[in-house]
Phi, psi and omega in degrees: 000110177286145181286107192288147173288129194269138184241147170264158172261139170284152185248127161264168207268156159281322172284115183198122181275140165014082180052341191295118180295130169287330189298299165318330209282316216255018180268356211276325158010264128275029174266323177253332166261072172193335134300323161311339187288295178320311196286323198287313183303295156342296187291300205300322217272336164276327214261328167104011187280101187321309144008283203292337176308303196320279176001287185293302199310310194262022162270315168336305197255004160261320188297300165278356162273311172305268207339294197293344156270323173302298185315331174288324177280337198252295178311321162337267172335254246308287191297339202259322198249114211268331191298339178283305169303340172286358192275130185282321169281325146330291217273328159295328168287337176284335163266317169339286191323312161320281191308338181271325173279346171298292199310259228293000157273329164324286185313262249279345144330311178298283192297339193319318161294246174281151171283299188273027166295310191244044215250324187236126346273292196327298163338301216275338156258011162263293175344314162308291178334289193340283170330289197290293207272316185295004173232009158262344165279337181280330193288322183285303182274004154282286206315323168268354173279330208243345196241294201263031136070042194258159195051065211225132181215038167273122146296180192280349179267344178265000213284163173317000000 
């Protein structure tokens, strides 16, 4: 008895430009700033330059404003289409993410007055967190993007 192929059914996203799912289009952003942040954090605390202080503050503040619009596009998916929720790797990308624009609005918290005050020790270890939940959340939201097809906008007829 040959082994049947497990097929997943696609989920299209709700949040959507002409089928295009938004959430994906609006993570890649913040994604590259808020790994800048860590690397910008890094360069200030070797070269001591005010510059890279500058730098982490206002990636920070590209970081938590793009998050908090990608979050909006994911909560979307998240609240309206239940084939998601019921999914265990959802509810973990949905909190990695939650955790990740918390700690990283705590940074941009932090700097607000001066930027480069709070950067060694506190900055630089939420910047770490930040970094280390922001690529188990990303890991995650390939694996339902790519293994459970969510925001997926093929049909079955259109498929390869």
């Amino acid at each position: 008895m040959e082994k049947e192929k497990h097929r997943e059914i696609r989920i299209p996203s709700t949040a959507a430009i002409y089928s295009h799912p938004i959430h994906p289009m609006t993570v890649t952003f913040p994604i590259a700033f808020l790994i800048g942040v860590l690397i910008t954090d890094v360069v200030f605390l070797w070269t001591g330059d005010a510059f890279w202080a500058r730098a982490s503050f206002w990636l920070l503040v590209g970081g938590v404003g793009g998050g908090g619009l990608a979050a909006v596009a994911g909560v979307t998916d998240f609240v309206t289409l239940p084939e998601v929720r019921d999914k265990v790797r959802s509810w973990s990308h949905f909190l990695a993410a939650v955790t990740v624009i918390a700690l990283a609005t705590a940074n941009l918290a932090l700097r607000l007055q001066v930027h480069q005050e709070y950067i060694y020790p506190w900055g630089l270890l939420l910047s770490i967190d930040t970094v280390v939940i922001l690529a188990f959340a990303g890991f995650l939201g390939g694996k339902l993007v790519f293994h459970h097809l969510v925001g997926s906008y093929l049909r079955e007829e259109e498929e390869p």
